[in-house]
DRENDRENTI-768841 format. One record per residue: x, y, z of N, C-alpha, C in turn; residue in three letters. Coordinates in steps of 0.05 Angstrom, whole numbers, always signed. Atoms other than C-alpha are relative to their C-alpha. Layout:
! residues N
    npx    npy    npz   capx   capy   capz    cpx    cpy    cpz   r
      X      Y      Z      X      Y      Z      X      Y      Z ALA
...
! end
This chain:
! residues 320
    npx    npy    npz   capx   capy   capz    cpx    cpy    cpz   r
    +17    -24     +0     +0     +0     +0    +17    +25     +0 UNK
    -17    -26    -10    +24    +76     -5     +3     +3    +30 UNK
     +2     -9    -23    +44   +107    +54    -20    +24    +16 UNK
    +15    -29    -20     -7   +155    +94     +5    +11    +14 UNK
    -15    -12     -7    +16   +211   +113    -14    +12    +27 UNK
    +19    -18    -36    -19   +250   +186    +18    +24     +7 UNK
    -12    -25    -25     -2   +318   +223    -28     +4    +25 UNK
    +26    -15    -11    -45   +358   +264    -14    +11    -14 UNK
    +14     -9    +26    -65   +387   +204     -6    -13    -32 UNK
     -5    +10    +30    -69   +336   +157     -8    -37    +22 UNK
    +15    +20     -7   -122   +281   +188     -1    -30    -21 UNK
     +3    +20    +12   -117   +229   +137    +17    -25     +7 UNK
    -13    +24    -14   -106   +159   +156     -9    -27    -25 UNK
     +6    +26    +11   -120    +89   +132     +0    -26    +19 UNK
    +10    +15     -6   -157    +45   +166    -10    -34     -6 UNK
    +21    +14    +15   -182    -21   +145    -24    -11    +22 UNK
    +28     +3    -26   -248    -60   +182    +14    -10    +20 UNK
     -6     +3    -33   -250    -57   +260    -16    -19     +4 UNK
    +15    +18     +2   -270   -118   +268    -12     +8    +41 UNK
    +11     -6    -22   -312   -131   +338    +21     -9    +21 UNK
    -20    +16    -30   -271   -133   +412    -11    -15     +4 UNK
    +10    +16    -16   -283   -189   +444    -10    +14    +30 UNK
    +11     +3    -34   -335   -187   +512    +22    -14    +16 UNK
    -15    +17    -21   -303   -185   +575    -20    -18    +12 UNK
     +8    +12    -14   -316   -239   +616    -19    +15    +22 UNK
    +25     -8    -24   -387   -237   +663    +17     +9    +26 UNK
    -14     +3    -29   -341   -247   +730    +25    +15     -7 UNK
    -23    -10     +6   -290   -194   +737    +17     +0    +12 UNK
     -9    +14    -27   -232   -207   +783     +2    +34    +19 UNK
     -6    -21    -22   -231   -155   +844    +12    +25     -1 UNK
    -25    -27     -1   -168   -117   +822    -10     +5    -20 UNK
     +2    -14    +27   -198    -98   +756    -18    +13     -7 UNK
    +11    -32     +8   -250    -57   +722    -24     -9    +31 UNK
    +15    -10    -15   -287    -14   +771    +14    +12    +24 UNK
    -20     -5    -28   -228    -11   +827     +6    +35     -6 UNK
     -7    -30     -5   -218    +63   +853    +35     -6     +1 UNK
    -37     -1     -2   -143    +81   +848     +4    +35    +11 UNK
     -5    -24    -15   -115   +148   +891    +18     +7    -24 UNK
    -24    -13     +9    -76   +198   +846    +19     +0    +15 UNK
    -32    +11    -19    -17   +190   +900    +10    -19    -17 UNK
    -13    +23    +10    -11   +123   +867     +2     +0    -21 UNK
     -5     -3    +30     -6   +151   +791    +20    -18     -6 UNK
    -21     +6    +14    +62   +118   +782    +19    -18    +29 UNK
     -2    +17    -11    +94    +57   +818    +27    -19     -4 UNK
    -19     +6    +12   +158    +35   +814     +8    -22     +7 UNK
     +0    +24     -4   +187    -34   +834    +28    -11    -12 UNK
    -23    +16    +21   +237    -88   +800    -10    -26     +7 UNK
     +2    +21     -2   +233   -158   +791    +27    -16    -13 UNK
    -25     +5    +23   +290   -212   +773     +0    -19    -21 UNK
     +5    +17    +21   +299   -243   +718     +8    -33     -1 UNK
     -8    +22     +4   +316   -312   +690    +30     -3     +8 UNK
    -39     -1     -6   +395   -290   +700    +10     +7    +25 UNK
     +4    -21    -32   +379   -265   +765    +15    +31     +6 UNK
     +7    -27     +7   +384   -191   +740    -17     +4    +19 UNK
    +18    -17     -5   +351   -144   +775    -16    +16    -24 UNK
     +4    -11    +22   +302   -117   +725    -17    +29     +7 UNK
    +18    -20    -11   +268    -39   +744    -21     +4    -17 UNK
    +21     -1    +16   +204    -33   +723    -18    +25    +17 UNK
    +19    -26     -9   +150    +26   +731    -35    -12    -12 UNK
    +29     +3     +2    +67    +18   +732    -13    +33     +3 UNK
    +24    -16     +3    +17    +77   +718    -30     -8     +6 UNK
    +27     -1     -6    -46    +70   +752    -27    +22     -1 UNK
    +26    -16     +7   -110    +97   +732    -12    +20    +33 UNK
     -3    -19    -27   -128   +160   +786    -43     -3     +1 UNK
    +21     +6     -4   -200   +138   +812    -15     -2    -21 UNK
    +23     +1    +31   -231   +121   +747     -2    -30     -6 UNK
     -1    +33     +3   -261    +52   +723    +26     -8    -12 UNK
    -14    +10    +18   -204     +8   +694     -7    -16    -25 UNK
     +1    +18    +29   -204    -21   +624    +14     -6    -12 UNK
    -16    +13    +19   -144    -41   +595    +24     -2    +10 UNK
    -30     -9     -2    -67    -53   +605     +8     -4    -17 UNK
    -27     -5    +28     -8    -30   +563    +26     -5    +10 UNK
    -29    +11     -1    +55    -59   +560    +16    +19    -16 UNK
    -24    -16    +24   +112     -7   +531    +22     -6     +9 UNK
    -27     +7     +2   +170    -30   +507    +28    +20    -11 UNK
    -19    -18    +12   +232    +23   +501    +16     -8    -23 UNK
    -23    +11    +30   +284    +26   +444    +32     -6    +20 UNK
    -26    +10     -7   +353    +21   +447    +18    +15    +13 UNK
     -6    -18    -14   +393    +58   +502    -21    +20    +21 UNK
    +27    -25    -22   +331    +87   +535     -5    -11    +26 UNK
     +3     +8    -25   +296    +78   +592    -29     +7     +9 UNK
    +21     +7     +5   +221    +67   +623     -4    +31    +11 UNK
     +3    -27     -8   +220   +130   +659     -7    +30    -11 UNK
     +2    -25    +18   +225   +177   +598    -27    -11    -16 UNK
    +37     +0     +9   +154   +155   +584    -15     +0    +21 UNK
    +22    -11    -24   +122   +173   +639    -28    +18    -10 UNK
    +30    -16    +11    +76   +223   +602    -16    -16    -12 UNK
    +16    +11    +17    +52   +177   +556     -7    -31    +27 UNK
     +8    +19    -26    +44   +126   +627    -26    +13    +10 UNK
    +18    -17    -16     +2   +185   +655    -17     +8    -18 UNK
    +21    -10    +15    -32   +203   +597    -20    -20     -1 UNK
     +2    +19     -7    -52   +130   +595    -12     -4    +18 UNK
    +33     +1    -22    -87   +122   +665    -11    +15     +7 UNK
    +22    -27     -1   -122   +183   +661    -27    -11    -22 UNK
    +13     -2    +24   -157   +149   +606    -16    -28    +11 UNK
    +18    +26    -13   -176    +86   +653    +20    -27    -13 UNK
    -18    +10    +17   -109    +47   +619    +20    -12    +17 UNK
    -14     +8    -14    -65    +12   +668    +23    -12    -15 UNK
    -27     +1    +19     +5    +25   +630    +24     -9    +16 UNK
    -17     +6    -11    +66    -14   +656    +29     -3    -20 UNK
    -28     -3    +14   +142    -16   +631    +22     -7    +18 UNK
    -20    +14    -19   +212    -36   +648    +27     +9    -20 UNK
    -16     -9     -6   +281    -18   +648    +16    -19    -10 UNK
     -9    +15    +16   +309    -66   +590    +27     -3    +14 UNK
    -33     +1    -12   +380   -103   +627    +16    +18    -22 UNK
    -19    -20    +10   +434    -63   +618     +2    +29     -8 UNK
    +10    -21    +12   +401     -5   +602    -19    +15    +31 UNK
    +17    -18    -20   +370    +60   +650    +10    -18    +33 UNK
     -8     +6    -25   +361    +31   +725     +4    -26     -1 UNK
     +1    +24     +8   +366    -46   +708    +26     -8    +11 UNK
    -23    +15    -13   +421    -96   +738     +7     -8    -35 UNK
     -7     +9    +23   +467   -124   +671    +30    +22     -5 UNK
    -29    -12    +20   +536   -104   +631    -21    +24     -8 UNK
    +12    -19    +23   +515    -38   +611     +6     +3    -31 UNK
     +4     +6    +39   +497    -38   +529    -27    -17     +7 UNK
    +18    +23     +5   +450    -89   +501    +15    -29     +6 UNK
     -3    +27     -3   +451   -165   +514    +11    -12    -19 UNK
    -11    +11    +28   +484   -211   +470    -24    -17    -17 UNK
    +11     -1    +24   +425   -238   +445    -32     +5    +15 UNK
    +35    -15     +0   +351   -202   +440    -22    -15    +18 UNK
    +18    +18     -7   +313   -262   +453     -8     +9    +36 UNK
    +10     -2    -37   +319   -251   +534     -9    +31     +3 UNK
    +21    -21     -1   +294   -183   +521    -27    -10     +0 UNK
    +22    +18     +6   +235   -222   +497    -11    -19    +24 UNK
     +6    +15    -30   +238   -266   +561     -7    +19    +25 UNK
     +9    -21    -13   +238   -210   +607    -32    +17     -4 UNK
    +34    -13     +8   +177   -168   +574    -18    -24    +12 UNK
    +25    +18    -11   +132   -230   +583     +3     -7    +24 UNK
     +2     +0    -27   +158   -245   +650    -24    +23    +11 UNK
     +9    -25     -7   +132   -177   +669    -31     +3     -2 UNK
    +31     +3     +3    +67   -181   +628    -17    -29    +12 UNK
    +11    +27     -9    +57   -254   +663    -12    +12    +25 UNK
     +4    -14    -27    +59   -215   +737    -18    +25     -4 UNK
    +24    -12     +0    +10   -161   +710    -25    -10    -12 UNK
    +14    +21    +16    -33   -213   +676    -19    -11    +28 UNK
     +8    +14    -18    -41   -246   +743    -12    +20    +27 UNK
    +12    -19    -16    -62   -183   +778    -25    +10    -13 UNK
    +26     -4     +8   -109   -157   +735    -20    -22    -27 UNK
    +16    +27    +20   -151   -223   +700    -23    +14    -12 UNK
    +26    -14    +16   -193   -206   +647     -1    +12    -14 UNK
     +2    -37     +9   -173   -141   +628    +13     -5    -39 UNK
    -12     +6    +21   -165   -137   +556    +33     +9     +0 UNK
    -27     -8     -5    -87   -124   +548    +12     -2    -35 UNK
     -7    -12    +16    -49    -87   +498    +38     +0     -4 UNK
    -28     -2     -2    +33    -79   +478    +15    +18    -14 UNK
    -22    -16    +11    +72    -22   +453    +17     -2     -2 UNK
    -32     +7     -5   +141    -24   +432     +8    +29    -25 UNK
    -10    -28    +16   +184    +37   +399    +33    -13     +3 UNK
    -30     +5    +14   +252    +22   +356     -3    -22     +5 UNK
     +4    +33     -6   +274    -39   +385    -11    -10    +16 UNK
    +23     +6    -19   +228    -41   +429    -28     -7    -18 UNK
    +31    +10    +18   +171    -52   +370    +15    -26    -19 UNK
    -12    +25    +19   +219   -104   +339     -5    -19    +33 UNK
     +0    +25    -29   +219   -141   +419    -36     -4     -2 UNK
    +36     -2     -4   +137   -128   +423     -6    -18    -24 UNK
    +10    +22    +29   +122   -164   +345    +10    -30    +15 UNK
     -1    +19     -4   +156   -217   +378    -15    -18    +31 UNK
    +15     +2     -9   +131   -219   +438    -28    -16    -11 UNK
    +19     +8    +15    +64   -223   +400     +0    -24     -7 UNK
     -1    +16     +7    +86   -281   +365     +3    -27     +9 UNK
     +1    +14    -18   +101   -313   +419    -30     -7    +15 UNK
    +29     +2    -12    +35   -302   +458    -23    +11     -7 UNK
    +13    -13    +12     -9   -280   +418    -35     +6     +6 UNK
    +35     +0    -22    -79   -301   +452     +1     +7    +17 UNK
     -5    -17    -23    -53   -259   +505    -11    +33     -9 UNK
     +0    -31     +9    -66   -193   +459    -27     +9     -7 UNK
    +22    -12    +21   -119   -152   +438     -2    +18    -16 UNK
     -8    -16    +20    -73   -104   +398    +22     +2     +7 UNK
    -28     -2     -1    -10    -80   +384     +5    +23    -10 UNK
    -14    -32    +22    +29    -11   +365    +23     +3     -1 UNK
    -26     -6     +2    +92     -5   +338    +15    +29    -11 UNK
     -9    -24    +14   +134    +60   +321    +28     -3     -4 UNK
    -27     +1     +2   +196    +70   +290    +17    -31     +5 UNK
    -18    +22     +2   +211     +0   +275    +14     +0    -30 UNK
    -14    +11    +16   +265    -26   +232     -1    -31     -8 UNK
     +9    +23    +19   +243    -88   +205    +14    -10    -18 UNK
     -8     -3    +28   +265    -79   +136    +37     -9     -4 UNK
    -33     +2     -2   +339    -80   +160    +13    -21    -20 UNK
     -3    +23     +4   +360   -143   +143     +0     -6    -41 UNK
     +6     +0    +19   +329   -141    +70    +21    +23    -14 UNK
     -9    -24    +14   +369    -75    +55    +18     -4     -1 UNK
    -31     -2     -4   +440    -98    +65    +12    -26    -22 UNK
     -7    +19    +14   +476   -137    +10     +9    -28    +15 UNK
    -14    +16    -10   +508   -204    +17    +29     +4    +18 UNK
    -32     -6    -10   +581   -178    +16     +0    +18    +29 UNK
     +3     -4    -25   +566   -130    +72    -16    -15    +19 UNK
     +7    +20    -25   +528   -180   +108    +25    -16    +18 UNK
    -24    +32     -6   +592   -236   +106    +21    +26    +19 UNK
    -23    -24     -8   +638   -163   +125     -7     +8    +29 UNK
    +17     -4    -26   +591   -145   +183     -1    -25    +14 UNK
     -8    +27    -16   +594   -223   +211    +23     -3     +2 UNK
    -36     +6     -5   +678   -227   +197     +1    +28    +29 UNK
     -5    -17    -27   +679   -158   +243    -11    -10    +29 UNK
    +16     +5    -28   +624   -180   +300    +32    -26     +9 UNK
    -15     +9    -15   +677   -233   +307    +24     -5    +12 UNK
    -38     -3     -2   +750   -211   +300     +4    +25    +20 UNK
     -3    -33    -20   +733   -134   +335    -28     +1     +2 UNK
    +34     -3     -3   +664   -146   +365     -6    +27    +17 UNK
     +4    -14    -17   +669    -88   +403     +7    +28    -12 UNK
     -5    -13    +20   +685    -38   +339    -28    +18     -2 UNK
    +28    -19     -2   +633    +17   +341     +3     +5    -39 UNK
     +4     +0    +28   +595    +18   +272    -17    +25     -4 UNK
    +25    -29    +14   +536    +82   +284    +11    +15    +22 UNK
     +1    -26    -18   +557   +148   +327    -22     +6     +2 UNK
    +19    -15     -8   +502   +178   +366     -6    +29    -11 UNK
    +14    -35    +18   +465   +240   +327    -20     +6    +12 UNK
    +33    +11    -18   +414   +256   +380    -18    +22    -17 UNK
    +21    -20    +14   +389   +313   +325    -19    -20    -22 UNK
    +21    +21    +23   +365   +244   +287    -30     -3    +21 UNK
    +14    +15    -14   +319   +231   +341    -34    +11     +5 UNK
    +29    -18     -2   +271   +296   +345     +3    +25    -12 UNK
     -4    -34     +6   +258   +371   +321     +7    +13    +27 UNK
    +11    -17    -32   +245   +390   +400    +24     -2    +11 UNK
    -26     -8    -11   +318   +420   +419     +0     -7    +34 UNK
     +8     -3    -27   +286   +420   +489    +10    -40     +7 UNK
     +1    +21     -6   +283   +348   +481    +24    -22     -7 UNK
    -27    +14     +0   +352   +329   +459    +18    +16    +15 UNK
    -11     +1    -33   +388   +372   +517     -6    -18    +14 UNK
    +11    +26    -25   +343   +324   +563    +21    -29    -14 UNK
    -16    +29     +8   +376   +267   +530    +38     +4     +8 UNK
    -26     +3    -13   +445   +297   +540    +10     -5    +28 UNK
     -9     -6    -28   +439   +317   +608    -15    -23    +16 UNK
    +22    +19    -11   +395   +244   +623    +25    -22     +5 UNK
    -15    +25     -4   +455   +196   +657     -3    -24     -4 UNK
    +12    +26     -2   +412   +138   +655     -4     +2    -37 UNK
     +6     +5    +28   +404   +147   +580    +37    -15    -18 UNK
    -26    +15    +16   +464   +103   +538     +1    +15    -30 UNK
    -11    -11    +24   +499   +151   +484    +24     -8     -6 UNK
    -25     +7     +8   +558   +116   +467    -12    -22    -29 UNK
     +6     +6    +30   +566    +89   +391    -11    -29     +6 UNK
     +3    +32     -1   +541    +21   +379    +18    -17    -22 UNK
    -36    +27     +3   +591    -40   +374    -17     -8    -22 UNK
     +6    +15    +27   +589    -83   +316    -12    -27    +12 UNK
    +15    +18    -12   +573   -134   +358    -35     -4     -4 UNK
    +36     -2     -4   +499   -115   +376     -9     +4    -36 UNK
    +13     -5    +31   +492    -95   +293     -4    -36    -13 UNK
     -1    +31    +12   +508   -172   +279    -23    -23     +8 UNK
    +27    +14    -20   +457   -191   +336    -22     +1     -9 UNK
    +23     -8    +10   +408   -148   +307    -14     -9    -26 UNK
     +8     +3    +28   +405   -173   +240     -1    -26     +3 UNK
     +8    +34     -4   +410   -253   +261    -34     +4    +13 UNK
    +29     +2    -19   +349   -233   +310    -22     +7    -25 UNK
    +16    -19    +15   +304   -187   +250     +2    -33    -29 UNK
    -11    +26    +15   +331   -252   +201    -20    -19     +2 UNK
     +3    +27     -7   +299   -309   +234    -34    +17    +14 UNK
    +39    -19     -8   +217   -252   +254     +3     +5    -24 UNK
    +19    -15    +22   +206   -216   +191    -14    -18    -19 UNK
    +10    +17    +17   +194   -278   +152    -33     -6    +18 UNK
    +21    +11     -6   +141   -295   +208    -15    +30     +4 UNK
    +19    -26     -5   +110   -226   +208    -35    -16    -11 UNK
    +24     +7    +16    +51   -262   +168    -20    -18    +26 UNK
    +20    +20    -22    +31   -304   +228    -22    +24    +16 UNK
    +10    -15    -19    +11   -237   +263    -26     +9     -5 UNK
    +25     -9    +12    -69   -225   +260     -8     +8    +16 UNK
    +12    -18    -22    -87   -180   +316     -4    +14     -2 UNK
     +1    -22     +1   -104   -110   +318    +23    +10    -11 UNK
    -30    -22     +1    -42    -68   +295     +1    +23    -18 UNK
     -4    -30     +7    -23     -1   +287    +26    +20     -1 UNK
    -31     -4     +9    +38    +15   +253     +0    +31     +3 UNK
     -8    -29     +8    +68    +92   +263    +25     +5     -7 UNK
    -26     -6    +13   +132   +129   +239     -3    +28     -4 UNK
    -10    -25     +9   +162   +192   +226     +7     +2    -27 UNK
    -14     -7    +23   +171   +221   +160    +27     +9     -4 UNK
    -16     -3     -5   +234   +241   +175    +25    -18    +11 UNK
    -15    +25     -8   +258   +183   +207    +26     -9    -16 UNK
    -18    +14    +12   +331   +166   +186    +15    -24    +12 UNK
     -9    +27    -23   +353   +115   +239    -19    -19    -11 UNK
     +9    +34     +9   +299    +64   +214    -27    +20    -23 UNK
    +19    -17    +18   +262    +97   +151    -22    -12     -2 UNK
    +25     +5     -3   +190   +103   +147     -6    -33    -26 UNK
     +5    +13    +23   +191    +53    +86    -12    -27    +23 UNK
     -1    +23    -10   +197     -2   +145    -25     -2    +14 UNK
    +20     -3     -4   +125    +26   +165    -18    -15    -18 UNK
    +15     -2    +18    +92     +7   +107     +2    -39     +0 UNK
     -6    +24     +7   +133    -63   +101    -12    -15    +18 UNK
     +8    +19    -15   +106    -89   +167    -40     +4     +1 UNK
    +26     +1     +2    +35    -67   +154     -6    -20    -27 UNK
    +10    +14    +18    +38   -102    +88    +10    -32     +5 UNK
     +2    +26    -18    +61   -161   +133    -10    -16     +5 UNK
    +16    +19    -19    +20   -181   +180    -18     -7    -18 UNK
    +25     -1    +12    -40   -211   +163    -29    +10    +14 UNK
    +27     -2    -15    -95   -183   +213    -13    +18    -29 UNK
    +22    -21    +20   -159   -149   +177     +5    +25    +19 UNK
     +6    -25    -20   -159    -96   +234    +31     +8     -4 UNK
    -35    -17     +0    -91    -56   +216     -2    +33     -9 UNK
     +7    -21    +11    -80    +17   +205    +41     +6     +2 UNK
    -27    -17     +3    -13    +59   +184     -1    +32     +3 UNK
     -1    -36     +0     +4   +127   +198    +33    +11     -3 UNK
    -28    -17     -1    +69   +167   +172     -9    +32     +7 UNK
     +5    -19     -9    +68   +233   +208    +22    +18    -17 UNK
    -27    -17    +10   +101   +292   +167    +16    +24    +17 UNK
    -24    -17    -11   +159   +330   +186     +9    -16    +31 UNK
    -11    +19    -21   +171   +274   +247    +17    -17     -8 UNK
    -32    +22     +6   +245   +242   +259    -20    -21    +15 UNK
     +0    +31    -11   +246   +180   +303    -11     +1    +23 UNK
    +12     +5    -26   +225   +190   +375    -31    +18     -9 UNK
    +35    -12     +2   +145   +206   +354     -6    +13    +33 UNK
     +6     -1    -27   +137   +201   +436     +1    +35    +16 UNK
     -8    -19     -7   +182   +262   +440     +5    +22    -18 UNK
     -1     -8    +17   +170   +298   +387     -7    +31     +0 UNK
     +8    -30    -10   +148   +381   +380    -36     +3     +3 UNK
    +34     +7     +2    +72   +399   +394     -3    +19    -18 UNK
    +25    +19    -17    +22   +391   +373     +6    -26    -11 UNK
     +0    +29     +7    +44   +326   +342     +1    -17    +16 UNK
     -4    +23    -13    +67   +292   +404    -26     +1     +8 UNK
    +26     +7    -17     -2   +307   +443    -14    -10    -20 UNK
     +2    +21    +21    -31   +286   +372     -4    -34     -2 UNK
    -16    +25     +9     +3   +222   +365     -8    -15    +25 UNK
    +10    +14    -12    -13   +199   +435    -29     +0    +11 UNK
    +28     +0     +7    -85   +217   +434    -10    -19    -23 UNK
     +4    +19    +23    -87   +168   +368     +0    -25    +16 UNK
     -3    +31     +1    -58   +113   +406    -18     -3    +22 UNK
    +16     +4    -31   -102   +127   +476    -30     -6    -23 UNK
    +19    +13    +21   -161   +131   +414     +3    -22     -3 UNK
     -9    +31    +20   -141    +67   +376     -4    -22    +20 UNK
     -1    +16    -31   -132    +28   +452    -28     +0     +4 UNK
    +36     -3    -10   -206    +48   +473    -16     -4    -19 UNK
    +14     +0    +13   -239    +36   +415     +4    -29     -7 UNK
     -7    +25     +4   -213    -39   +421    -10    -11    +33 UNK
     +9     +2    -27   -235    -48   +488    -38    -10     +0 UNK
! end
């Protein structure tokens, strides 16, 4: 399909049929819809450990005395951390949305080698841990998963993994496509480095790739918990065995989904928007390329960011 383009001024989208949510269950369990929640308790922080016995930090957004109806799982990108979504946490249970997140090892407050892991997959183990222990607190609730960069490449899989666990999905600023774009010869060149100088930085940090909102790449300088050092060749080799062995199964995915992207986007170009909507196979899918937006949509200038997560708090409730 073309790409469709969105601003604040420029409403056009592409939809196809919304098919019907499933009814919740008659019997609802205790902790879920209807429970009053205190604004004191907006935001909730915690850790749990992992399979490696990591410490993993994780944060919850609770809905401020309003019925509950849904939880969201968001998954950060690469070098970030759960914390710098807090607005879109709070925007979230203001809306009756019980949004939870976590502190990917190695990365922000998390136990681990700081960087990424050597391989993705236990990203993948972690997330569902997480969504297993909010699963088991609130039964019933329909439940949802965000992921942004590599955090929407961990979420697709996720998905694929548990997929009768979902009742939608939104990805932004994924790179997908990777894998497809890189010849043979630099493939075999990029595997001889990962293993003679795995530790050879291949991309410098450009944090002007990331947004227009100057305001919002200071914050990133002056954010310790944020990881700006180049990335190794290592993790590029990881990334492309991991994206290698999902994009082929993108076709399994038939759930709700709701692909977004920046027009602007040069870290993972919008094209890779288009490639995973013409993916999946659900009937219920929609795409949105937003113009004049780089890569962090989240953090982007207004009115696009309030925009952009008004779409996805829309899109969420209207699956519910």
């Amino acid at each position: 399909m073309a790409a469709v383009f969105r601003n604040s001024n420029d409403v056009l989208t592409h939809d196809n049929e919304v098919l019907a949510a499933p009814s919740l269950e008659d019997e609802i369990h205790s902790q879920a819809i209807g429970k009053l929640r205190n604004i004191a308790d907006l935001e909730t922080r915690g850790e749990f450990t992992n399979a490696d016995s990591i410490n993993v930090f994780t944060c919850c957004w609770n809905p401020p005395s309003i019925e509950i109806k849904a939880l969201l799982c968001i998954v950060h990108g690469y070098g970030d951390h759960c914390i710098r979504f807090s607005g879109y946490g709070e925007e979230f249970a203001k809306h009756g949305i019980v949004c939870f997140s976590q502190d990917l090892v190695g990365f922000g407050r998390s136990g681990g080698v700081r960087g990424p892991v050597d391989n993705i997959n236990n990203y993948v183990r972690d997330v569902i841990q997480q969504i297993e222990m909010m699963r088991g607190k609130y039964l019933h609730l329909p439940l949802f998963i965000y992921g942004h960069s590599l955090g929407a490449a961990i979420s697709l899989s996720v998905v694929l993994e548990k997929q009768a666990w979902f009742n939608g999905l939104i990805v932004s600023g994924n790179n997908m496509k990777a894998p497809l774009k890189v010849g043979r010869v630099r493939r075999l060149l990029l595997g001889f480095a990962g293993k003679v100088y795995p530790s050879m930085t291949v991309i410098a940090p450009d944090l002007t790739r990331l947004t227009r909102d100057n305001a919002e790449i200071e914050k990133v300088r002056q954010d310790p918990l944020l990881a700006k050092s180049p990335i190794q060749v290592k993790f590029g080799v990881e990334m492309f065995r991991y994206l290698d062995n999902m994009y082929p199964r993108l076709n399994e995915i038939t759930l709700p989904i709701f692909v977004t992207h920046g027009e602007l986007d040069v870290l993972c170009p919008p094209e890779n928007a288009v490639f995973v909507y013409d993916s999946v196979s659900s009937r219920d899918k929609s795409v949105e390329v937003w113009r004049g937006c780089k890569h962090n949509l989240q953090a982007e200038l207004e009115p696009d960011r309030s925009e952009i997560l008004s779409r996805y708090v829309d899109w969420i409730l209207e699956r519910v």
